[in-house]
LUMDRENZA-954921 format. One record per residue (C-alpha): residue number from 1; residue in one letter; x, y, z. Coordinates in steps of 0.02 Angstrom, whole numbers, plus 50000, padded with zeros to 5 digits. Example, Ala and Ser with C-alpha at 12.3 -4.5 7.8 and 13.67 -1.06 7.14 Angstrom:
REC zanu papa  east north    up
REC    1    a 50615 49775 50390
REC    2    s 50684 49947 50357
***
This chain:
REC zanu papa  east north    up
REC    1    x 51079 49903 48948
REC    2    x 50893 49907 49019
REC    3    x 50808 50047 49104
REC    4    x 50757 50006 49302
REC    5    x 50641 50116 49384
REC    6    x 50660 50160 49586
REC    7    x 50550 50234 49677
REC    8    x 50561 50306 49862
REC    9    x 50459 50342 50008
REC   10    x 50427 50491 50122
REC   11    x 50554 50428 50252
REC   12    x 50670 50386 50120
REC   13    x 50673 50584 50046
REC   14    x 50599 50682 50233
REC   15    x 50793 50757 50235
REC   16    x 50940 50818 50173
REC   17    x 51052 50657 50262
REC   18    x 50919 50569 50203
REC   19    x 50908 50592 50015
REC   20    x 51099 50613 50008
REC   21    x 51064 50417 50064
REC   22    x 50985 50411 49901
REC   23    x 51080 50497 49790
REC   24    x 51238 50340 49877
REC   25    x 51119 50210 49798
REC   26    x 51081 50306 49617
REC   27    x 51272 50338 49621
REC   28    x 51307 50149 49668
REC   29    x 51182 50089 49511
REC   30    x 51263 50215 49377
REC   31    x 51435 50167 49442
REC   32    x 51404 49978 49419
REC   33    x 51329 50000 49249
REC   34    x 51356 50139 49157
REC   35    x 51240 50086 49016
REC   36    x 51075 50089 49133
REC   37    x 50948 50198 49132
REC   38    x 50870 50250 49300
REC   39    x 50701 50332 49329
REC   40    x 50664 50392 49493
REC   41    x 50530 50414 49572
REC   42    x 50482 50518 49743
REC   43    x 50362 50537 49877
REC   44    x 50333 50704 49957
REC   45    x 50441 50728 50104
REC   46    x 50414 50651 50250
REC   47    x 50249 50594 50367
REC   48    x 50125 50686 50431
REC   49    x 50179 50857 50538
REC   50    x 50340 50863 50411
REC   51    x 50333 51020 50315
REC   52    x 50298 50987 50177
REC   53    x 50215 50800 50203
REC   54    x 50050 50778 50086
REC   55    x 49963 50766 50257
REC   56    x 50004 50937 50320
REC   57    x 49990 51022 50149
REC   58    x 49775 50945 50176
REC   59    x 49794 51009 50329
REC   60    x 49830 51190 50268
REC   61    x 49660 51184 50146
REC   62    x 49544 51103 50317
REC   63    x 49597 51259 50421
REC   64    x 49497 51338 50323
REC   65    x 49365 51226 50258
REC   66    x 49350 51066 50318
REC   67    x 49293 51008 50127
REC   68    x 49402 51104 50014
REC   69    x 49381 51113 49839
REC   70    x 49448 50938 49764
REC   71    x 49515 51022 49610
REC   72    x 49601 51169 49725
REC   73    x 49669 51017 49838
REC   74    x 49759 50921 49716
REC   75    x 49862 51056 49666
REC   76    x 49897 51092 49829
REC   77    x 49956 50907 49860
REC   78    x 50041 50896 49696
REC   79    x 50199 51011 49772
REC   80    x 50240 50889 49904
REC   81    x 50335 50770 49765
REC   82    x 50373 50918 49666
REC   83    x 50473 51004 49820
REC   84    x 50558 50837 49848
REC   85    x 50602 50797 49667
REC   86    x 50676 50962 49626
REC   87    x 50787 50956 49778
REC   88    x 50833 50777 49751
REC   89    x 50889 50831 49588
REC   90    x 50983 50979 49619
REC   91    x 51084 50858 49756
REC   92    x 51134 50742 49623
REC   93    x 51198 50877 49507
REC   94    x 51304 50926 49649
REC   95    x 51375 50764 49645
REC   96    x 51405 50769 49466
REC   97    x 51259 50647 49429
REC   98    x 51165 50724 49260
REC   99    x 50978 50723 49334
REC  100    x 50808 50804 49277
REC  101    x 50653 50825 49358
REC  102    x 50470 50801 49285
REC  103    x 50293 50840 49365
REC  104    x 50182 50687 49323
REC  105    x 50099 50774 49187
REC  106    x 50281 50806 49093
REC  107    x 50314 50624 49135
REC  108    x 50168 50595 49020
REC  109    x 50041 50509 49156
REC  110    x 49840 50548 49102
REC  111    x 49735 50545 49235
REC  112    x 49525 50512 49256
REC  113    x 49461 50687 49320
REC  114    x 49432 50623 49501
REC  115    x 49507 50726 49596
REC  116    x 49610 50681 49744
REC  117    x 49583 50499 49701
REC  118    x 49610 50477 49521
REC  119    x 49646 50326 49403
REC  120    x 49797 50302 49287
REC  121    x 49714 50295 49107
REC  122    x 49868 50308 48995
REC  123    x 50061 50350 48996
REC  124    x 50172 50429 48860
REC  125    x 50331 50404 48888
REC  126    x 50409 50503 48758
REC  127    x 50473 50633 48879
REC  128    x 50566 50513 48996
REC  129    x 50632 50414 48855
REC  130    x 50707 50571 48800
REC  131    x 50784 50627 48955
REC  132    x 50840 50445 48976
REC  133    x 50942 50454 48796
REC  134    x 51027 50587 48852
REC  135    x 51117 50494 49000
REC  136    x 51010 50602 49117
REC  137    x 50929 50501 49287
REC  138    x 50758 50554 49267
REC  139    x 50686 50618 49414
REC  140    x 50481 50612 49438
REC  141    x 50335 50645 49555
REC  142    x 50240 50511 49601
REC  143    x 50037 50518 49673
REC  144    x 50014 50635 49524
REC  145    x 49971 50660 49329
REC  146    x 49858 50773 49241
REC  147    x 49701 50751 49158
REC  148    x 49665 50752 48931
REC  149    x 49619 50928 48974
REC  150    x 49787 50991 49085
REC  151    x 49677 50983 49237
REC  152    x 49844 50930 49385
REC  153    x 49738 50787 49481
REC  154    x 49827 50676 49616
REC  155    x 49800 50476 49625
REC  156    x 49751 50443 49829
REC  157    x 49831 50345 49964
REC  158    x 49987 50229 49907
REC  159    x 49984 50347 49710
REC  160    x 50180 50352 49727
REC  161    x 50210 50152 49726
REC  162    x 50050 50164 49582
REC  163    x 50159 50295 49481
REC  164    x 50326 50205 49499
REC  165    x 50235 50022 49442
REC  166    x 50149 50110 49301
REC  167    x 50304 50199 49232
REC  168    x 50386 50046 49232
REC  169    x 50263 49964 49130
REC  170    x 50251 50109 49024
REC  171    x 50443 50076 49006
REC  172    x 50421 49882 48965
REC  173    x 50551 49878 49135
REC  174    x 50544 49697 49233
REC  175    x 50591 49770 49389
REC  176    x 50540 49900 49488
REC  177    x 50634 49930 49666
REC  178    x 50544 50003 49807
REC  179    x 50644 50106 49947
REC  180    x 50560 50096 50114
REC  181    x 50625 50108 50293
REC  182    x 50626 49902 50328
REC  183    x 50737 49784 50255
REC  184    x 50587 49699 50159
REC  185    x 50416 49633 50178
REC  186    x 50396 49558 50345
REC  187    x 50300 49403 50413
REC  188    x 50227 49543 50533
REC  189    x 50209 49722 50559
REC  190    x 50377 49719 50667
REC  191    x 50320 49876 50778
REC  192    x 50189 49774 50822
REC  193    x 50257 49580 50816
REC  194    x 50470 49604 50877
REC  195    x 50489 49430 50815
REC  196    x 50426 49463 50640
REC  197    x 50549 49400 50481
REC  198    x 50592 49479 50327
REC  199    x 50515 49373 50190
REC  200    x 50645 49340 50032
REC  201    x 50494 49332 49915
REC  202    x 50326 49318 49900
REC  203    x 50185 49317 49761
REC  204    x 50094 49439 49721
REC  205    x 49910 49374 49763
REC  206    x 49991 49364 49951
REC  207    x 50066 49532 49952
REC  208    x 49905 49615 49901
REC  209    x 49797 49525 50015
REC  210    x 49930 49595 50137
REC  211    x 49909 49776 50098
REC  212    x 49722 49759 50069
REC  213    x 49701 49711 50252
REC  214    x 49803 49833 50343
REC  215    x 49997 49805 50294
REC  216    x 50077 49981 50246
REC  217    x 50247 49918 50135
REC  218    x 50159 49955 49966
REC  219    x 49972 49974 49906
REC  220    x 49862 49845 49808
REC  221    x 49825 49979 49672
REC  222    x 50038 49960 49637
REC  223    x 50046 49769 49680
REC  224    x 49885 49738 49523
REC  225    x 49986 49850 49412
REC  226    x 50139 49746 49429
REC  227    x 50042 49554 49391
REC  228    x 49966 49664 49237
REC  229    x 50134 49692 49177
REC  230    x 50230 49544 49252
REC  231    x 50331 49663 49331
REC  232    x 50457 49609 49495
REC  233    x 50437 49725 49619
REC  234    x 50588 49715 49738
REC  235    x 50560 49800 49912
REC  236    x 50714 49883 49999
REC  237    x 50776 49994 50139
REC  238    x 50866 50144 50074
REC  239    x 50968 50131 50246
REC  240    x 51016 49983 50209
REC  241    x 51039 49967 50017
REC  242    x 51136 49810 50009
REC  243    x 51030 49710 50093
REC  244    x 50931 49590 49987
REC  245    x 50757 49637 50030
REC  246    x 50628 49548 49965
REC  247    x 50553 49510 49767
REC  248    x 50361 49515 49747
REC  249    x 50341 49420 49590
REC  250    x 50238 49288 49498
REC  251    x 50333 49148 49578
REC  252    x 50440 49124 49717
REC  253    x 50631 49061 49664
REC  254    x 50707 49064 49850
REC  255    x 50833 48931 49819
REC  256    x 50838 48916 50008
REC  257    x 50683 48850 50018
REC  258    x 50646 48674 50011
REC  259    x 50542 48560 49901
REC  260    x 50397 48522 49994
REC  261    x 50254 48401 49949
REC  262    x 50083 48350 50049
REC  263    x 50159 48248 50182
REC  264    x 50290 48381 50265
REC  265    x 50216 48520 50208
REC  266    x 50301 48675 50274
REC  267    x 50150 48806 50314
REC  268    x 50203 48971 50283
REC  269    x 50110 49129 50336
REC  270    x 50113 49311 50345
REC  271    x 49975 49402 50458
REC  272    x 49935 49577 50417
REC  273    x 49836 49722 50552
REC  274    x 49715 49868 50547
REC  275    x 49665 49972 50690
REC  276    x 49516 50097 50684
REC  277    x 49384 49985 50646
REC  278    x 49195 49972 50670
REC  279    x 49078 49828 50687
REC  280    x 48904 49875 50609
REC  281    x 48747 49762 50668
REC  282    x 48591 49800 50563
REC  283    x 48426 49726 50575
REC  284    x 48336 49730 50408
REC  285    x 48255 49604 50290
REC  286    x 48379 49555 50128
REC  287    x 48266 49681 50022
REC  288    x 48297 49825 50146
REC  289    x 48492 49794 50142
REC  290    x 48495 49772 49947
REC  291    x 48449 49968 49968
REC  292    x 48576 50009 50106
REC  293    x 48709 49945 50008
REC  294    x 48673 50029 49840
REC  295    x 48684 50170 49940
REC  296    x 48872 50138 50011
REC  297    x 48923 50100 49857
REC  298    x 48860 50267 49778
REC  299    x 48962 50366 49935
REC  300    x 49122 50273 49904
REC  301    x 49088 50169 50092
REC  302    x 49173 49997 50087
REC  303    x 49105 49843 50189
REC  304    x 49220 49682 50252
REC  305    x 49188 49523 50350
REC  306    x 48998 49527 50318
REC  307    x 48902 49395 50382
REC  308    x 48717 49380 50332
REC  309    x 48589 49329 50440
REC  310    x 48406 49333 50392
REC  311    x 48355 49468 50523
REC  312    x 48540 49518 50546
REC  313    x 48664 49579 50435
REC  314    x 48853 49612 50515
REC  315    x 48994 49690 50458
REC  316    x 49155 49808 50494
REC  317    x 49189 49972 50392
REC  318    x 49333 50096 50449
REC  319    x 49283 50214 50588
REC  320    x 49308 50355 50484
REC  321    x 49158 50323 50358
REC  322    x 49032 50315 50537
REC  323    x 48951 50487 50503
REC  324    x 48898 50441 50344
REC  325    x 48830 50273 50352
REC  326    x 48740 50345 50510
REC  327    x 48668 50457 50404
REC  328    x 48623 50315 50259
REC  329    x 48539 50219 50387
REC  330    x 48436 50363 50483
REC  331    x 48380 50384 50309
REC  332    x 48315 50209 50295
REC  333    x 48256 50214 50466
REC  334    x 48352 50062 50509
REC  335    x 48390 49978 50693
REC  336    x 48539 49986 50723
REC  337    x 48719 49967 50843
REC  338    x 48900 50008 50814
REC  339    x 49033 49941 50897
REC  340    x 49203 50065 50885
REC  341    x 49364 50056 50926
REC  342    x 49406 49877 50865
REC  343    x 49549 49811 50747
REC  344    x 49565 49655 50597
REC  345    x 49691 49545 50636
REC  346    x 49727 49431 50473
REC  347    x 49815 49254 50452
REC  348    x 49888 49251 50258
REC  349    x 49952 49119 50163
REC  350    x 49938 49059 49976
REC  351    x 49931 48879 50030
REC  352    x 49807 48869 50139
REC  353    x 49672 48795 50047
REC  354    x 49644 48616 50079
REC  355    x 49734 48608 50228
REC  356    x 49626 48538 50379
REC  357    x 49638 48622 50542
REC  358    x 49693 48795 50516
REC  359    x 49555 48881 50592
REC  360    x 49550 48786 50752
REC  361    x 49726 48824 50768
REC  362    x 49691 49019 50772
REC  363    x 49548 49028 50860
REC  364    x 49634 48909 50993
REC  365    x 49789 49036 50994
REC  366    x 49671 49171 51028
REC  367    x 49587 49072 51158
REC  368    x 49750 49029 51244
REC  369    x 49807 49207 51265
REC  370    x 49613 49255 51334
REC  371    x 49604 49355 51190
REC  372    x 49411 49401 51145
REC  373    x 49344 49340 50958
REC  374    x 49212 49442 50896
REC  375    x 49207 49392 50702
REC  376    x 49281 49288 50572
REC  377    x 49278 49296 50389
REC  378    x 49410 49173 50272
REC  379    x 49419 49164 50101
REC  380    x 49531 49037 50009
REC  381    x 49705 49132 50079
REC  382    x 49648 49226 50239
REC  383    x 49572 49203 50386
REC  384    x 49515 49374 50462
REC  385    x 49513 49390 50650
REC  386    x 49377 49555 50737
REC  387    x 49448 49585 50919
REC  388    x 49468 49742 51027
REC  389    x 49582 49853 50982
REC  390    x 49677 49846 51127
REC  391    x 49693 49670 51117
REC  392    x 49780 49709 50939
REC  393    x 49950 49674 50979
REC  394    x 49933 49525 51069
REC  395    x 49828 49446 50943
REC  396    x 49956 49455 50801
REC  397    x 50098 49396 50929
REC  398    x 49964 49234 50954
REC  399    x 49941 49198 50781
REC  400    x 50121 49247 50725
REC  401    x 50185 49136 50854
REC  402    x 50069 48984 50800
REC  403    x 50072 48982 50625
REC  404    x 50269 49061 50590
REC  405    x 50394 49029 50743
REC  406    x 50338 48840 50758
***
């Protein structure tokens, strides 16, 4: 007997064929054990335009103000999950499958007070484990909680996977499934790359620096949680439940793979994209900057790939924080020039320290398919690739092809 926690996307719950998809695979877990104990959690329904999507419930607040109220706006959002849930619910008690739904704040999860993008501080499980003893499948909304003080906050971008991972550790569980519509993590976005893989595992140092540079299958807020809590995440496609998928965990078991030491190493790579980027050229002394970037930090404006020169500083933020580092930097009275519309194309891999050679190799793919570099960064796993967004799609094919198809 153990308690395993599953949690599932908006494409996974956007319908009624859908979810009844989901209610197979709860039915399929209860039915091969009738001792576990399943928590599920749910996204809001579908993507953006859907009905009742977390992007179109914004949408009905920025008709009317294009900043609403944070504290007004999170309650708003909160009903995406809680429309799902409770119909998810009531279509496993139609099947006879004892269910229960609870808001985020009923499943126990305290919140910071930032609205719209708060933090996890705490989770009391005693509700769930209630529900749970009563052979119940417990049923909860994820991207939400509530605050000491009853205040309903939501937890930003990716707060469903966050929920799921931190209910699991709340629940001492060592797995947590994730239902998505792909059959795993791939070496590739495969909309972008047609030759892309489906990885059997991966660790979890290479799956966040995945979804921290563009890759969409689960966020880096849910991937920390689970290496806190030594927790397997195992990504699968509710479409296709029986397929393996693939296991994020602290170390890869594939018993497919091969023993391989220095001299036949086998270099194996993921590479990970983000459109809607900007490349920021300042000129400015080192004291100047120190200034400018106190002043990102204090409006929430993240910097990558920064390169220092010492007239020049450069470095890419997304295109939708422009306005208001245009505004930091009139303020300063700084030169300065932005480049738009560009993407980050990034090479991945665990193993790639030490190994001669590897960023010759993608700059000469690049190269080969007259593909324009603007900027590199690398740190001990990635190598990070600046290029025109148009030439997006073509760059991952180059470096997929180089570093994974060989």
């Amino acid at each position: 007997m153990g308690i395993l926690v599953q949690k599932f996307g908006g494409t996974s719950v956007e319908s009624y064929e859908k979810m009844n998809e989901v209610c197979k695979i709860v039915k399929s877990y209860k039915e091969k054990d009738k001792n576990l104990e399943l928590v599920v959690v749910v996204s809001a329904m579908g993507r953006k335009g859907a009905p009742y999507a977390t992007d179109t419930l914004i949408g009905l607040c920025k008709e009317i103000d294009a900043k609403p109220q944070k504290r007004e706006l999170d309650i708003l959002m909160s009903c995406g999950e809680i429309i799902s849930g409770t119909i998810l619910v009531n279509m496993l008690k139609s099947q006879n499958i004892d269910a229960v739904f609870l808001t985020g704040a009923q499943a126990g999860i305290i919140t910071s007070d930032d609205f719209s993008n708060a933090k996890i501080l705490d989770i009391n499980p005693f509700r769930i484990i209630n529900e749970l003893e009563k052979k119940k499948v417990v049923v909860i909304a994820g991207f939400q909680g509530a605050t000491e003080d009853g205040e309903i906050t939501t937890l930003g971008r990716g707060g469903s996977d966050t929920s799921a991972v931190a209910i699991g550790k709340a629940l001492d569980c060592d797995t947590v499934e994730i239902y998505t519509d792909v059959d795993g993590i791939m070496t590739a976005d495969p909309r972008v790359e047609p030759g892309a893989k489906v990885l059997k595992c991966i660790d979890y140092e290479e799956v966040f620096q995945m979804a921290d540079k563009g890759s969409k299958v689960i966020h880096p807020r849910a991937v920390q949680l689970a290496k806190s809590g030594n927790i397997t995440l195992a990504i699968k496609n509710t479409l296709n439940p029986t397929c393996e998928g693939t296991k994020i965990c602290l170390e890869c078991d594939n018993k497919n793979c091969k023993k391989s030491y220095e001299k036949n190493f086998n270099f194996m790579a993921t590479v990970a994209n983000k459109d809607k980027i900007a490349q920021v050229r300042i000129n400015s002394k080192e004291e100047a900057f120190i200034n400018i970037i106190n002043e990102l930090g204090k409006n929430n404006i993240s910097i990558d790939m920064i390169n220092f020169f010492i007239d020049e500083k450069i470095f890419i933020i997304d295109e939708e924080n422009i306005k208001s580092l245009e505004d930091i930097l009139n303020k300063f009275e700084i030169e300065y020039e932005i480049n738009k519309n560009l993407a980050k194309v990034t090479l991945i891999c665990s193993n790639m320290t030490g190994i001669p050679g590897i960023m010759s190799r993608v700059v000469s793919s690049l190269a080969k398919s007259k593909i324009e570099l603007l900027q590199t960064s690398d740190s001990n796993m990635t190598i990070s690739c600046l290029v025109n967004k148009q030439d997006m799609s073509s760059a991952v094919h180059a470096i997929h092809n180089e570093f994974y198809l060989k």
